[in-house]
Structures are given as structure tokens and as C-alpha cells.
N, CA, C and O atoms as CSV, one atom per row, in Angstrom:
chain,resi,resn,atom,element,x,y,z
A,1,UNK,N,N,39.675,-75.313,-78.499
A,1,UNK,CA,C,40.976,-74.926,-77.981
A,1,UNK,C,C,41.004,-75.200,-76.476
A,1,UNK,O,O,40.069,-74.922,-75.725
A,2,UNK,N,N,41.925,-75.654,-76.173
A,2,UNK,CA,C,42.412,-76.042,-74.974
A,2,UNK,C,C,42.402,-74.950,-73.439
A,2,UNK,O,O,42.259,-73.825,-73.916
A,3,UNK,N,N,42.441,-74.883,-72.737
A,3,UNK,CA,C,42.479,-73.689,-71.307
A,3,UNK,C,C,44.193,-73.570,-71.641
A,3,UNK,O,O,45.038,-74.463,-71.587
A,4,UNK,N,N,44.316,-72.444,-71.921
A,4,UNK,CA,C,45.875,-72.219,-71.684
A,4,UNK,C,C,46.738,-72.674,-70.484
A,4,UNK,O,O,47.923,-73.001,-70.544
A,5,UNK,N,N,45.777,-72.634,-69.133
A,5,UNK,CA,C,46.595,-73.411,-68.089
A,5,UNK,C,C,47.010,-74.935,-68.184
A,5,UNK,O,O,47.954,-75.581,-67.729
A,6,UNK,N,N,46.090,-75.190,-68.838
A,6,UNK,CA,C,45.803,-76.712,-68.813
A,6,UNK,C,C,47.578,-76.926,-69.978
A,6,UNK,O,O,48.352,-77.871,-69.827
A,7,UNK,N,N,47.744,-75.970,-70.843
A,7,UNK,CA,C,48.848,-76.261,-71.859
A,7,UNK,C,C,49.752,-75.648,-71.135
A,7,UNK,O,O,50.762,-76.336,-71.282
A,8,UNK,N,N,50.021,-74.698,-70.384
A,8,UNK,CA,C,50.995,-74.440,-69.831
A,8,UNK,C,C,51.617,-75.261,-68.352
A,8,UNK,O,O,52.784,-75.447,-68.006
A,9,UNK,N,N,50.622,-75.556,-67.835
A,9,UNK,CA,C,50.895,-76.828,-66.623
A,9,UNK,C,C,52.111,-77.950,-67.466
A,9,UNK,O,O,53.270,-78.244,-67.177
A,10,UNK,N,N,51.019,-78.451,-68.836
A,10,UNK,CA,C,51.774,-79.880,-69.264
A,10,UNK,C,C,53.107,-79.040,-69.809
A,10,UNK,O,O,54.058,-79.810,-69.938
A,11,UNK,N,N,53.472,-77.467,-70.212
A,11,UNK,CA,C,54.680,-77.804,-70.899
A,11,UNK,C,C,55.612,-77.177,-69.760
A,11,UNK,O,O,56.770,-76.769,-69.858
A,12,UNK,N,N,54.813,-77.218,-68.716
A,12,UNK,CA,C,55.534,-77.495,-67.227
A,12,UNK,C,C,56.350,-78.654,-66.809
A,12,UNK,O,O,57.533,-78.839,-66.524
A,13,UNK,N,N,55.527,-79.197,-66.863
A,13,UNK,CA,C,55.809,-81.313,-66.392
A,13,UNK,C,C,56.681,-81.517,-67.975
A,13,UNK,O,O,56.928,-82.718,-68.078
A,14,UNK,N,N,56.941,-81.138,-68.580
A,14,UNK,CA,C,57.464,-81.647,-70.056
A,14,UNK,C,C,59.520,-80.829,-69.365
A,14,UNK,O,O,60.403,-81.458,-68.781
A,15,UNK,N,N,59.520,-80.223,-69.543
A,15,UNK,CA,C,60.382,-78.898,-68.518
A,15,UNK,C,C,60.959,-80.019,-67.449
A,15,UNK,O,O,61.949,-80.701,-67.715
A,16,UNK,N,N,60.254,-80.126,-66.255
A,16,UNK,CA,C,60.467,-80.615,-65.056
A,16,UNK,C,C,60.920,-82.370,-65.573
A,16,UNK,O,O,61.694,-82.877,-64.762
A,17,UNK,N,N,60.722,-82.860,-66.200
A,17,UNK,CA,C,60.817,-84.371,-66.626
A,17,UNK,C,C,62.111,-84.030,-67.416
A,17,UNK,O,O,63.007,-84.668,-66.865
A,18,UNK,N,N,62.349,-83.696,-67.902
A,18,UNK,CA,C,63.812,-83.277,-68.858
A,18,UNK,C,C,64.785,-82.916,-67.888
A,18,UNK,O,O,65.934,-83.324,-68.060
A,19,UNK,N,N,64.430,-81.999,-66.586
A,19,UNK,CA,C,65.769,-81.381,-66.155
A,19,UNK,C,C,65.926,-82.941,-65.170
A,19,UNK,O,O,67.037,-83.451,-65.027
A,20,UNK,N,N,65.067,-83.365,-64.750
A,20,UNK,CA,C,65.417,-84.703,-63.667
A,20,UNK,C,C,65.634,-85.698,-64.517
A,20,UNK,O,O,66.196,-86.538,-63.813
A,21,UNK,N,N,65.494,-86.359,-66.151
A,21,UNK,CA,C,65.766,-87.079,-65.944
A,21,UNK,C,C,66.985,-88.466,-65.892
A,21,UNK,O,O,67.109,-89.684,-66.014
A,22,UNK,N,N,67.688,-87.219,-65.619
A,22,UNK,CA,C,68.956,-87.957,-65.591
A,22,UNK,C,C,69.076,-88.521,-64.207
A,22,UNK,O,O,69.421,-89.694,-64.064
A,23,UNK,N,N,68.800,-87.720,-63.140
A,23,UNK,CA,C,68.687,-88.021,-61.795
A,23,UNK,C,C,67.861,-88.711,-61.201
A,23,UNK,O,O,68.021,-88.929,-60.000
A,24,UNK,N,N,66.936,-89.149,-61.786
A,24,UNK,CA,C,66.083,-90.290,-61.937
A,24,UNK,C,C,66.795,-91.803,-62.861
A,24,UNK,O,O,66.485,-92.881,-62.353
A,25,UNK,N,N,67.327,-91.837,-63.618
A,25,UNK,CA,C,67.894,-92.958,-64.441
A,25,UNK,C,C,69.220,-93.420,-63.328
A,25,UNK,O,O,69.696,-94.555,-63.345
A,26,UNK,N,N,69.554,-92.660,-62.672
A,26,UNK,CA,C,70.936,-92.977,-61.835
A,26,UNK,C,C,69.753,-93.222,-60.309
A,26,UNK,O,O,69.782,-94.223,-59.594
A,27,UNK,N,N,69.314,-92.671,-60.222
A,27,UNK,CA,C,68.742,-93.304,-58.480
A,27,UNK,C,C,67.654,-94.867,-58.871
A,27,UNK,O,O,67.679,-95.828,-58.102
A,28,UNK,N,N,67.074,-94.866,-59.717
A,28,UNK,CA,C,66.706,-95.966,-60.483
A,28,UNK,C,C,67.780,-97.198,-60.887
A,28,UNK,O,O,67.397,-98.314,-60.534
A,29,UNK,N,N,68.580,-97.162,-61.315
A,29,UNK,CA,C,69.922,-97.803,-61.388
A,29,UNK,C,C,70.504,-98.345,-59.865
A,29,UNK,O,O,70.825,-99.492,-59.552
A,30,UNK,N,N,70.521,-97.066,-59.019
A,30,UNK,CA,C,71.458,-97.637,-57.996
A,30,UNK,C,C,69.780,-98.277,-56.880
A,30,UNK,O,O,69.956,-98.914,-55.842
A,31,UNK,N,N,68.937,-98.073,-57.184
A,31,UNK,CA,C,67.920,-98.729,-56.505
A,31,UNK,C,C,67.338,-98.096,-54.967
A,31,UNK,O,O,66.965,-98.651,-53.934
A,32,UNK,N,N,67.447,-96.892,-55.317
A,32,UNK,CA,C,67.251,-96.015,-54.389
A,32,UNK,C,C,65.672,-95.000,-54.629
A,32,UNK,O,O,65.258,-93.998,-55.213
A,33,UNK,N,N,65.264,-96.020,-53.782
A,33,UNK,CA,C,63.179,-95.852,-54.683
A,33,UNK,C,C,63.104,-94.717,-53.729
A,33,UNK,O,O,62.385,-93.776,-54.066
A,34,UNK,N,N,64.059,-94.617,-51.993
A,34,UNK,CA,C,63.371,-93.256,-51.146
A,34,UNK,C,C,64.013,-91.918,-51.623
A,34,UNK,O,O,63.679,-90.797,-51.238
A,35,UNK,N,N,64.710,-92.132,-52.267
A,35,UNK,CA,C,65.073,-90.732,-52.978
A,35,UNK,C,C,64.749,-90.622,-54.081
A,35,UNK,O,O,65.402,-89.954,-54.883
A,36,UNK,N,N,63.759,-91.195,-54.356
A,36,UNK,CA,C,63.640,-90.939,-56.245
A,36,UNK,C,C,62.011,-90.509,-55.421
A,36,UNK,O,O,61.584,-89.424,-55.816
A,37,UNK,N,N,61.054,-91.259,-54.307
A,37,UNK,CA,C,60.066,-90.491,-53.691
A,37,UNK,C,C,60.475,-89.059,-53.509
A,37,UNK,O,O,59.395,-88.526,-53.763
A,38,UNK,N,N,61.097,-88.311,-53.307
A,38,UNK,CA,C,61.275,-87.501,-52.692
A,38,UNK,C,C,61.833,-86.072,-53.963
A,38,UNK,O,O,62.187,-84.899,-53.850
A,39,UNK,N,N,61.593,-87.242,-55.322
A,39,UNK,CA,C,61.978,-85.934,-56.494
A,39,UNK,C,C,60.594,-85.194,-56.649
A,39,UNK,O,O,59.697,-85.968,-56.315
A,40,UNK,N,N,60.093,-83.933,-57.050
A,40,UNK,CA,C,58.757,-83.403,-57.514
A,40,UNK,C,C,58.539,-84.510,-58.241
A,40,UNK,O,O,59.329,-85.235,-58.846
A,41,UNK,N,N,56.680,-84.581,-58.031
A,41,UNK,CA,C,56.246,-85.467,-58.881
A,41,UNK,C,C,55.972,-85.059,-60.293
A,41,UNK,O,O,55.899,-86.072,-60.987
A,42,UNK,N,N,55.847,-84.292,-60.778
A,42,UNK,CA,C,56.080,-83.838,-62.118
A,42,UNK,C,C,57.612,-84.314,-62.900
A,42,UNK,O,O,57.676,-84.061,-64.103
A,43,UNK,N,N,58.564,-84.844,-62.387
A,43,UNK,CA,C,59.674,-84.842,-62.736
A,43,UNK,C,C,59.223,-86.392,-63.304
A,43,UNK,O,O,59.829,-86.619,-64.351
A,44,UNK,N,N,58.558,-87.231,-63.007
A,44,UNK,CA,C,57.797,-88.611,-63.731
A,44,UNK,C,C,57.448,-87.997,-65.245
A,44,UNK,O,O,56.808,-86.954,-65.380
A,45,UNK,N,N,57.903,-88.702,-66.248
A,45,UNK,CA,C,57.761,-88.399,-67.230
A,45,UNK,C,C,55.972,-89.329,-67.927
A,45,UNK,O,O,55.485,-89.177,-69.047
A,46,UNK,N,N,55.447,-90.168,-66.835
A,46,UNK,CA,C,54.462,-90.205,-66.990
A,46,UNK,C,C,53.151,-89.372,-67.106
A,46,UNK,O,O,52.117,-89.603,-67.731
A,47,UNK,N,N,53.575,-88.162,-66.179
A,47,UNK,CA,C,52.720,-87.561,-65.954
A,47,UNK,C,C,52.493,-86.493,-67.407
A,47,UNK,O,O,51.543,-85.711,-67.418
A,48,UNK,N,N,53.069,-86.539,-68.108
A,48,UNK,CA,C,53.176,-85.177,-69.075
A,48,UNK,C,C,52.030,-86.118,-69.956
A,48,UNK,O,O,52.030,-87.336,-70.139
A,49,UNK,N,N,51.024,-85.039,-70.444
A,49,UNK,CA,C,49.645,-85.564,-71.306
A,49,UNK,C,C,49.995,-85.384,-72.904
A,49,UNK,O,O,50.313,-84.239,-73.227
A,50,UNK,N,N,49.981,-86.058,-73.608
A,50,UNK,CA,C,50.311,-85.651,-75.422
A,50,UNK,C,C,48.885,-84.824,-76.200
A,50,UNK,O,O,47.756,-85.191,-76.527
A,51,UNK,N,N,49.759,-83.365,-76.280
A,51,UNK,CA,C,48.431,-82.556,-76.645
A,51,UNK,C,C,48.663,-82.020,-78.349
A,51,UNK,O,O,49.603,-81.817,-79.117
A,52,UNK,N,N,47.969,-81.987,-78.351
A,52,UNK,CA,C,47.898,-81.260,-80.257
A,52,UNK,C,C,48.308,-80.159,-80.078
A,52,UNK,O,O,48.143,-79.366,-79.151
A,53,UNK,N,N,49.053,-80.094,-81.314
A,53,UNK,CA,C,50.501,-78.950,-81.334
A,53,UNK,C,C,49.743,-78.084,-81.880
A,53,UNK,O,O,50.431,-77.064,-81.900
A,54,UNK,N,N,48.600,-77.821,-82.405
A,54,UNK,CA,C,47.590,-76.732,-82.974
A,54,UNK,C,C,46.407,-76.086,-81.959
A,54,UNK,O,O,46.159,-74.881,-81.920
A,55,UNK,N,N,45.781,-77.019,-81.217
A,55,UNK,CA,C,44.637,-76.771,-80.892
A,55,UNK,C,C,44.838,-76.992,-78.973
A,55,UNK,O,O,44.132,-76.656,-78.022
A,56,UNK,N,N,46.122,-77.695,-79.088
A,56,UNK,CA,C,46.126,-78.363,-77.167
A,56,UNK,C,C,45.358,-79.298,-76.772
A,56,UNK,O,O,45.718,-79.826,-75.720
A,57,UNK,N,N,44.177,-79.798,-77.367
A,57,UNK,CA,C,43.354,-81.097,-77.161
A,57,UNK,C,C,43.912,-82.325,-76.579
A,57,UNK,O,O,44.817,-82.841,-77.235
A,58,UNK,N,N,43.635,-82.784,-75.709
A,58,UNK,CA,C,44.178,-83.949,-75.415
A,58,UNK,C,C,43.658,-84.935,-75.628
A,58,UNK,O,O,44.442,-85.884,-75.604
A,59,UNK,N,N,42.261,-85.282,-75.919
A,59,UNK,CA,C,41.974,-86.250,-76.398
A,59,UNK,C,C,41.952,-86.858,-77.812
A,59,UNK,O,O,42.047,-85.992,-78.680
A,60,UNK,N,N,41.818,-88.515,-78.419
A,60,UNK,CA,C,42.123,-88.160,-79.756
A,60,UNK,C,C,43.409,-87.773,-80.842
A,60,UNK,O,O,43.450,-87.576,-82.057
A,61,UNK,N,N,44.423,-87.774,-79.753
A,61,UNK,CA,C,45.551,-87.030,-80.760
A,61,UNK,C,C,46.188,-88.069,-81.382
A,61,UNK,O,O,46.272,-89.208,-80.922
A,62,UNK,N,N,46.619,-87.705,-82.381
A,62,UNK,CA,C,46.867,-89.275,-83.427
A,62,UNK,C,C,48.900,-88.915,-83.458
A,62,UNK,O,O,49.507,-88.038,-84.073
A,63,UNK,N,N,49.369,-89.884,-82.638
A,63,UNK,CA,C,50.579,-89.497,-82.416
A,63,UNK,C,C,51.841,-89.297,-83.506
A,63,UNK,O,O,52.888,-88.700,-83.252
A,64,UNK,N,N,51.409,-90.093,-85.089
A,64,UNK,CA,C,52.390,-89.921,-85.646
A,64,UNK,C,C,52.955,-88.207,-86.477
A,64,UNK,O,O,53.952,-87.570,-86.818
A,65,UNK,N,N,51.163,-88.160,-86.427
A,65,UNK,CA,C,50.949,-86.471,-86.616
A,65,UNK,C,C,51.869,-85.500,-85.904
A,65,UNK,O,O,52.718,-84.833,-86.495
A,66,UNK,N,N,51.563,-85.448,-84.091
A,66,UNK,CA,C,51.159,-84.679,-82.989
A,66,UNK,C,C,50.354,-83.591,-83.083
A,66,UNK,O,O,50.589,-82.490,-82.586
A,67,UNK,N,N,49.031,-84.022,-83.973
A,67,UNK,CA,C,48.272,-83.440,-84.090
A,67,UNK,C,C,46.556,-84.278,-83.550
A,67,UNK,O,O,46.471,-85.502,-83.450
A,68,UNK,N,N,45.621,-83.542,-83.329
A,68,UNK,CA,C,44.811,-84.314,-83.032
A,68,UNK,C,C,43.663,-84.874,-84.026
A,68,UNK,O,O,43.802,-84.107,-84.978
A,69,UNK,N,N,42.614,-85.752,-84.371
A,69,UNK,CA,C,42.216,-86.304,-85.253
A,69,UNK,C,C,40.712,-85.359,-85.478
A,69,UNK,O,O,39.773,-86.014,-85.930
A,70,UNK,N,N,40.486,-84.072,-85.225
A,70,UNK,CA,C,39.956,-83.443,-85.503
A,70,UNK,C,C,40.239,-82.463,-86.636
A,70,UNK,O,O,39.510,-82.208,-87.594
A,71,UNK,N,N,41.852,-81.793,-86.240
A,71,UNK,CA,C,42.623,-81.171,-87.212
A,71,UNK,C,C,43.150,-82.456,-88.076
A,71,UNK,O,O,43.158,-82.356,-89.303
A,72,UNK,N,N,43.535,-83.510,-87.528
A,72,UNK,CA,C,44.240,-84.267,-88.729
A,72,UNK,C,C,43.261,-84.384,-89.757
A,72,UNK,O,O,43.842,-84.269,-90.836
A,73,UNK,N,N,41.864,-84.586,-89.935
A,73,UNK,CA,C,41.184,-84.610,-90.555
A,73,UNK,C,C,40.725,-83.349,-91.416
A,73,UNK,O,O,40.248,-83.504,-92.541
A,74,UNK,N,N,40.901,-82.018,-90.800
A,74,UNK,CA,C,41.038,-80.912,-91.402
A,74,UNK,C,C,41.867,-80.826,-92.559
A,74,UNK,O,O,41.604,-80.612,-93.743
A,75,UNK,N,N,42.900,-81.038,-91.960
A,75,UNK,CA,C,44.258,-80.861,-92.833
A,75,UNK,C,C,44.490,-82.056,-93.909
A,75,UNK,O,O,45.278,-81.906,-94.842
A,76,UNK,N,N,43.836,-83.114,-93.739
A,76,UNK,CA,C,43.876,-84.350,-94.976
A,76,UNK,C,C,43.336,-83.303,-96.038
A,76,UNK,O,O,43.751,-82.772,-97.069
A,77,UNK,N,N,42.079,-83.281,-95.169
A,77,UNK,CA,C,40.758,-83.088,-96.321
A,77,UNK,C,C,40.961,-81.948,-97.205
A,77,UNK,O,O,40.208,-81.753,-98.159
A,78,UNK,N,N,42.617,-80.665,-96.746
A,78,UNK,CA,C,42.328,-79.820,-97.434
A,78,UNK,C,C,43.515,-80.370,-98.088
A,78,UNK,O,O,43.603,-79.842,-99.197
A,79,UNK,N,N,44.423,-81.161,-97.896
A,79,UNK,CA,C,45.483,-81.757,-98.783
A,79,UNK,C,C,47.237,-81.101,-98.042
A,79,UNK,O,O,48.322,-81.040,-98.619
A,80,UNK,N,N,46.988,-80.835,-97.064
A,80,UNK,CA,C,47.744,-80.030,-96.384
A,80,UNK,C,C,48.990,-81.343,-95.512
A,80,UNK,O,O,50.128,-81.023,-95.168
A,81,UNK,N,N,48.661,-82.129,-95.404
A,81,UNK,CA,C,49.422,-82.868,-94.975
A,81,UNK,C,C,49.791,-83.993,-95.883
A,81,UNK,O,O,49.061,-84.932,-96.200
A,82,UNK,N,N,51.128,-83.756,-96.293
A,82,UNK,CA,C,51.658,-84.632,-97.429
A,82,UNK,C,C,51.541,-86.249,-97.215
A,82,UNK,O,O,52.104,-86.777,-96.257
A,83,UNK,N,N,50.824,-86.964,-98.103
A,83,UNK,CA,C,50.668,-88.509,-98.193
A,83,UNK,C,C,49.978,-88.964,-97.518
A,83,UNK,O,O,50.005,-90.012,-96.873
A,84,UNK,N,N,49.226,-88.116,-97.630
A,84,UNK,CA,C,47.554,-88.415,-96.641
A,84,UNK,C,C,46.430,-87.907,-97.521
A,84,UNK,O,O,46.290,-86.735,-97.871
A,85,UNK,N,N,45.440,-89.192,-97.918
A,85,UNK,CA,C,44.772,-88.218,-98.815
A,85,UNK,C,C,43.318,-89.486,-97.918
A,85,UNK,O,O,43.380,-90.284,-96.983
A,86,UNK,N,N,42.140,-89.016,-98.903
A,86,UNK,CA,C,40.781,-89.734,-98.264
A,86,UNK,C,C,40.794,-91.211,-98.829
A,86,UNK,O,O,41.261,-91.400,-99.952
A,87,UNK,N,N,40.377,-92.095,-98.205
A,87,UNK,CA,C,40.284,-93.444,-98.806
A,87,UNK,C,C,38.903,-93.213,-99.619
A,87,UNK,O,O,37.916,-92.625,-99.176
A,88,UNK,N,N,39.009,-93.675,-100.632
A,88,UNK,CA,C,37.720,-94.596,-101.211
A,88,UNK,C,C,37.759,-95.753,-102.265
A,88,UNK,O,O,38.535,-95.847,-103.216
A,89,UNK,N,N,36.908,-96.486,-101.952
A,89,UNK,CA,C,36.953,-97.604,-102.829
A,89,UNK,C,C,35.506,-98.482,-102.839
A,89,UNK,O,O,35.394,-99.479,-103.551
């Protein structure tokens, strides 16, 4: 499990990237790079990390899930995630 700060920071920057980014798509547009410097840098929607919606892990997370490939593998193996089952052949 993840440091709760560490998940509450990113669903910080997740927050902060949503309320700017409209005000970012219009100063981007009109080509105005010293006022788009001058938005919090969290308002970059780069910065937000993709964490597992179970555990907060950031590494590993298998995006079609948004889960990470520790639990995705949990949850195959117990049949818990529909149309996912183990390969063999």
C-alpha cells in the first residue's frame, strides 16, 4: 500500500489540472507561454502519476484495468475480473 501522502498529493495535482484546464487550452491557443509559466505547476496535467485504484502503487499499473499488475493478477486468478482468465496452452 501506498503512503497516503503520496495518494493524496496525486489526487491533488488530479484537482488542480481539472480546475486550470481550461485556462491553459486558451493561453496555449492564444500563445501566451509567460502566462501559462506563471499557472501552479501542478495545474500540468503531466504531472499527475496513474496509481491503482486499490492499493495506490504506482508502478506496474496496467491501464486498461486502473488497477495494478499485482492485484490484476490477484483478481484474474480468483476470477473476479470478467474476461480475464489464465492462459494455457
Amino acid at each position: 500500500m501506498a503512503k497516503k501522502s503520496w495518494i493524496a498529493r496525486n489526487a491533488k495535482r488530479k484537482r488542480t489540472a481539472e480546475k486550470y484546464a481550461l485556462k491553459r487550452k486558451e493561453l496555449k491557443e492564444a500563445g501566451d507561454y509567460e502566462a501559462l509559466q506563471k499557472l501552479p505547476r501542478d495545474a500540468s496535467p503531466t504531472r499527475i502519476r496513474q496509481r491503482c485504484s486499490l492499493t495506490g502503487r504506482s508502478r506496474g499499473y496496467v491501464g486498461k484495468f486502473g488497477i495494478s499488475r499485482i492485484k490484476f493478477r490477484e483478481l484474474a486468478s480468483v476470477g473476479k475480473i470478467p474476461g480475464v482468465k489464465k492462459a494455457s496452452w
